[in-house]
Each structure stands twice: as C-alpha cells, then as structure tokens.
N, C-alpha and C positions, 0 to 999 in steps of 0.2 A: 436294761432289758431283763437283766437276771432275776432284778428286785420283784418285773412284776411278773413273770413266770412263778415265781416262788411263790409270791402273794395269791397266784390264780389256785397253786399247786394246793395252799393251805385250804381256798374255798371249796376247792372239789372234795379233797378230805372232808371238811364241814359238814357237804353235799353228802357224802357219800355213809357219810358216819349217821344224818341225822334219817336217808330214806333205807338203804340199803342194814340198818341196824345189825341181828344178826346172823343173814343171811349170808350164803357162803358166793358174794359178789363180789370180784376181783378190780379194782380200780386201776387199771395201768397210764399211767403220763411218761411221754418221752423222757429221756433225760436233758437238762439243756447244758447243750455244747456250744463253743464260745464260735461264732461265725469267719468262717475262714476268710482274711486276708486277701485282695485281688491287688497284685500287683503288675506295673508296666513292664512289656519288653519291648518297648516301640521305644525307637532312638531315633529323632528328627533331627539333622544338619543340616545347615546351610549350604549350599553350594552356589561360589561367584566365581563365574569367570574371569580371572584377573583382567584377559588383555583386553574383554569388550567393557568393565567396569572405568580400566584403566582409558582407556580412550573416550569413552563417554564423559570421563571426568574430565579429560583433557580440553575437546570440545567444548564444552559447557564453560571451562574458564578462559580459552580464547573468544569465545562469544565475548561475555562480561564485562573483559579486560586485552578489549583490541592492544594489536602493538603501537603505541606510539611513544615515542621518545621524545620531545620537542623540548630540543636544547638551546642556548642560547642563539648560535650561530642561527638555529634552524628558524628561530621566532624574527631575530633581527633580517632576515632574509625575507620574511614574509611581511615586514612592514616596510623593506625598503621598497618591496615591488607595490606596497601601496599608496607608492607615495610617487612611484614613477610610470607604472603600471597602468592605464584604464581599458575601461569595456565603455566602447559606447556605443549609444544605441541610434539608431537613420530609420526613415522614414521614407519609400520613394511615392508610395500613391499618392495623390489627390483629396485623400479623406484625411479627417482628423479623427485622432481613436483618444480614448480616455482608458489608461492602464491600473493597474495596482495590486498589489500580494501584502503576504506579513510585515513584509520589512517597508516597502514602499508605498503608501498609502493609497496617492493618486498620484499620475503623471500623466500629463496633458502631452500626446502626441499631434504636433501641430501638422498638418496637410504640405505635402512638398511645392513649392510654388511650381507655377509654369516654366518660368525658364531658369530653371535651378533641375540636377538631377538628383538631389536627394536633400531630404531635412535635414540636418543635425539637431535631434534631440534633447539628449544630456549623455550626460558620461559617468559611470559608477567605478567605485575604488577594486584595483583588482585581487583585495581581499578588503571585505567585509565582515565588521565587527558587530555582533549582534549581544546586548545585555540577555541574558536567563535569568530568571530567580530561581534559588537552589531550594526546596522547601523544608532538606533536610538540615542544616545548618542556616538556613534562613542570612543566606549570604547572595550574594550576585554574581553570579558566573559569568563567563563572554563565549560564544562560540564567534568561531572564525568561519565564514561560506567564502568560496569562489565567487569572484564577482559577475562570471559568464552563465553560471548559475542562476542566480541572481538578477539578471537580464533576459534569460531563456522563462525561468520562471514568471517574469513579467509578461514577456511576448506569447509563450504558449507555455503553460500550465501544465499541458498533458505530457510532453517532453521533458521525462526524466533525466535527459542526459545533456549534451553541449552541440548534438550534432545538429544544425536548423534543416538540413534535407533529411532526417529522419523520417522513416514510418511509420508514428504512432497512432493509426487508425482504431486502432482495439481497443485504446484510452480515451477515447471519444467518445463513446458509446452515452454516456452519462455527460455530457456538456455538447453543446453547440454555439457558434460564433465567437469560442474564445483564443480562435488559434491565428493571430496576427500577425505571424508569421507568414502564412498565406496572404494578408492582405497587402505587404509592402514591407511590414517592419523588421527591419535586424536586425545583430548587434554586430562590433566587429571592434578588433585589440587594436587596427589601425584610424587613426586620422590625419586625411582623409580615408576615407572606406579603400581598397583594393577593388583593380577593375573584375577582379572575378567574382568577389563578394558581393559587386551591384551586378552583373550578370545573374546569379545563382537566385537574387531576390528577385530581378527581372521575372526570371524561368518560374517561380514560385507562383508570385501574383498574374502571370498569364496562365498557369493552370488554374488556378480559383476563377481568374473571371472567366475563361471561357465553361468552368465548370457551372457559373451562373449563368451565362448566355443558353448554355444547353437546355436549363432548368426552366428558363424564362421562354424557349422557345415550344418546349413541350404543352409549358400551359396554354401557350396561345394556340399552337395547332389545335389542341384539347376544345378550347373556346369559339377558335373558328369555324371547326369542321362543321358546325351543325348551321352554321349563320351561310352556308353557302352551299349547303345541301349534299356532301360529302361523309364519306367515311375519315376517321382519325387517320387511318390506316393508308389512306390513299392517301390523304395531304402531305404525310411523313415520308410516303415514296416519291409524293413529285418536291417535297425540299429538298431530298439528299438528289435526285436526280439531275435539280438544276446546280445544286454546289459543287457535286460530282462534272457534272460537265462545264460549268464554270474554272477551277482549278485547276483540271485534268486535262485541259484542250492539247 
C-alpha cells in the first residue's frame, strides 16, 4: 500500500509540476501512516457441566452395552431347560388355523375334535436358538429367545409380552384377524394343559364369539328392519326386550 501511495504521491508532483508551473499553488497529500492494528479482547470458553455430561455418557454406554454376564453355569442352565423345558401349544376350537413368524414358518393348527377337549399341537424348546449373520465380521451369531415368546409371537403378534389375558387393543389398530388367542389357541409349560389354563382359553374364545354373534346380529336387524316395515331402532328394542325377559324371569 506504501508503494502505491508513493507512486500516486510522484504523479501528482508530475501533475502538479507540469499545470500548476510557476504559480504560487500549494500541493498538500496526507502523509501515509502505517494502519493501526485491530486486535481481540473477546475470550470464548467452554463451559460442560461435568455431572449432566458425565451421566449422559454414562447412559449412552449402558444403552450400547447392556449388563450381561453369561457364564458358564449360566449358558449350561439354559440349555438344560432346553432340553427338559417345553412350551406347548393347544387348540380347543373347532376351526383349523394356519400360523407362522420369523422363526416358524408355517404350523398347521389342526381343529379340536368333538370329543376331545383340546388339540395338542406341538411343542417348542423352552429356549430357542436362532442363527444371525454378523455383517461386521461376516461370522454367524446365535441369539437365544424364550420359547413362550416364541409361541405368544405365533398366536398373537400384537402381544409384546407372555401374558395371553393381556390388553393389547392399541396394537391392533394396524392388523385384524391375527389374534388367535381369542379364537381358542394357547400355549402352556404344562402337559397335559392345567384345568385353569383351559378355563381362561374357554373365557377367551366365549368373548370373541359372542363379540361375533353381536356383530352378526346387528347386520341382520340392519337388513331386516326394512323387509318388515320397521325402524332399525325398534327391532333392536323388541330383541333386547325379549332376551331381557327371557333371562331375567
């Protein structure tokens, strides 16, 4: 910047020399001063709260790296219950259902006979070995499921957990007809089933059917009222009135 101040500084002289001759014409140029210097007084630090960093960290690696220990004792334990162990699964309705998940393909649930109180289906190990492929080391992993899992997962899908009188209406929303549970089918650790285990299926499949007899019944009043010159309204007061004083006497 000096050079060409100096250079402009010569041309004006030039200028100045070649109009201004010998006139008494004063040519002033600033002088040049060297440009002052801008420097920081802004000081940026960091600030971590150790104990919410320190917990965050902590979090994050119990996620990643659940506790599991499985020791010898603990593994040999888990194959002797698979070997003495089962889930099996019964059938008491009349219908035949056709099942299947990841693990189980298809399984043909055959219809309970008439004078039989319940199927016997099959029976699953009550731990299940399942191959993975690792894609990281391109090796083959095994995961270990619950076998009542594994059986609940068969019968109803939507049921995250083991309990078969569960309420899981909310997980419904997105499937229909896959909850076989309601239709008869259960699993259970004993064989033969426990008398309360074929009650509790009993209690099951008599709320599904009578929740289909409801359904079935609505359409036909729906269908009839007009064929007999009635309102929907009134055929539905004189049904519940003749059940009501049929049951009720």
């Amino acid at each position: 910047m000096n050079a060409a101040m100096e250079m402009l500084r010569n041309r004006a002289q030039q200028l100045y020399d070649l109009v201004a001759g010998e006139s008494n014409i004063e040519l002033l140029i600033d002088p040049v001063e060297e440009t002052a210097k801008v420097t920081s007084n802004l000081e940026v630090t960091a600030h971590i709260d150790k104990y919410y960093s320190t917990e965050l960290a902590d979090c994050l690696m119990r996620g990643a790296n659940p506790p599991l220990d499985p020791s010898i004792e603990n593994l040999n334990w888990v194959f002797q219950q698979q070997g003495t162990v089962k889930v099996w699964i019964y059938n008491i309705s009349h219908q035949e259902y056709n099942l299947g998940n990841g693990m189980v393909k298809r399984l043909t649930v055959p219809a309970c006979p008439e004078d039989a109180d319940y199927a016997v289906v099959t029976s699953l190990p009550a731990v299940m070995v399942q191959p993975k492929d690792n894609v990281d080391n391109n090796r083959v992993d095994y995961v270990l499921f619950d076998g009542r899992r594994v059986a609940m997962d068969l019968i109803d899908p939507a049921n995250l957990g083991i309990d078969q009188d569960s309420d899981w209406t909310w997980a419904r929303r997105l499937s229909s007809g896959c909850n076989f549970s309601m239709k008869g089918v259960f699993f259970s650790t004993h064989n033969p089933p426990l008398k309360k285990e074929l009650k509790a299926a009993h209690k099951r499949l008599k709320k599904y059917y009578t929740d289909l007899m409801d359904k079935a019944n609505i359409v036909r009043v729906i269908a009839a009222a007009p064929a007999i010159g009635v309102s929907v309204q009134e055929l539905k007061a004189a049904q519940e009135y003749v059940e009501d004083a049929v049951f009720n006497r």
